[in-house]
C-alpha positions as CSV (number, residue, x, y, z in Angstrom):
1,X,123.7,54.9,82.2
2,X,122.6,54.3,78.5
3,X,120.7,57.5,78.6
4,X,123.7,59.3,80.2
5,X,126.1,58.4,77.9
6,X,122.8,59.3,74.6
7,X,123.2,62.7,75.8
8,X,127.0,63.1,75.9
9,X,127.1,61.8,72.6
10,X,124.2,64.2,71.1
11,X,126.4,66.8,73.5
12,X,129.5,66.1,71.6
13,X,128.2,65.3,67.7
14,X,125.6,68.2,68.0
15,X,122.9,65.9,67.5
16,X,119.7,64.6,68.9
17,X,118.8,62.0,71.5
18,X,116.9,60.2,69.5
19,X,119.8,58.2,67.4
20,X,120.2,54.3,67.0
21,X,122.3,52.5,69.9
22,X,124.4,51.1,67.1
23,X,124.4,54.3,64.7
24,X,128.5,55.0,63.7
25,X,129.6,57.9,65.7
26,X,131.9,58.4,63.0
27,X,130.0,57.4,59.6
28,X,126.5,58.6,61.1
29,X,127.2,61.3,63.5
30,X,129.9,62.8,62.0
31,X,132.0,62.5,65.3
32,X,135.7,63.3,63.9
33,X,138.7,62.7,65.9
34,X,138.8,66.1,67.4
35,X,135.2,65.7,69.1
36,X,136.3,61.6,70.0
37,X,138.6,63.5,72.3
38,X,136.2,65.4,73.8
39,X,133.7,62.4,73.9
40,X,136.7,60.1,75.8
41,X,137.0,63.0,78.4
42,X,133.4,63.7,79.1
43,X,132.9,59.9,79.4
44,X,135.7,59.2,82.1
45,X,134.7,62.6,84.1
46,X,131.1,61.5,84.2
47,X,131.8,58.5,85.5
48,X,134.7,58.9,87.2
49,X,137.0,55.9,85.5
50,X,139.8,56.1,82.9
51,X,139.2,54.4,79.0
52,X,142.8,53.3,78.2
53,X,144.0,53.6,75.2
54,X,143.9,50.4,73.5
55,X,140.1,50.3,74.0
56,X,139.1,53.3,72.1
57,X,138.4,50.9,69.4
58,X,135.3,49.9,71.1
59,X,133.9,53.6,71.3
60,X,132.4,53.3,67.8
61,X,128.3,53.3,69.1
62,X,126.3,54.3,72.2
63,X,126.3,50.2,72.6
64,X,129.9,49.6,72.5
65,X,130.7,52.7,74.7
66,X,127.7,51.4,77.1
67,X,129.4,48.4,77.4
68,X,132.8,49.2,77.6
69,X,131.9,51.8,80.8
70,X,130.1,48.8,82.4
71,X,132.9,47.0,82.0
72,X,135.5,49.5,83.4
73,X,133.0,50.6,86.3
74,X,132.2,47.3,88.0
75,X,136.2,47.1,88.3
């Protein structure tokens, strides 16, 4: 899943694979609002759930997304 959700991310920010889990999307991979769309949409599609809304406060590092997807898949 971890790698998964690596590539999405370097998809999205235009980036690399080879970032830290707990690099800022925002601060460090210059992920503006715009592509945090794009990155909430690829996420759910890939693995088929749906983020709500107040938890897209947790989507700030590959870590906190990996966990927050665990979270909402074993549901």
């Amino acid at each position: 899943m971890e790698d998964t959700l690596r590539q999405i991310i370097a998809k999205i920010a235009e980036t690399k694979t080879d970032f830290a889990a707990d690099a800022d999307l925002k601060e460090e991979l210059d992920v503006d609002s715009h592509r945090a769309v794009e990155l909430v949409f690829e996420v759910e599609r890939t693995f088929n759930i749906r983020i709500p809304d107040n938890r897209f406060t947790e989507m700030r590092t590959l870590s906190g997304i990996a966990s927050l997807v665990k979270s909402l898949v074993t549901r």
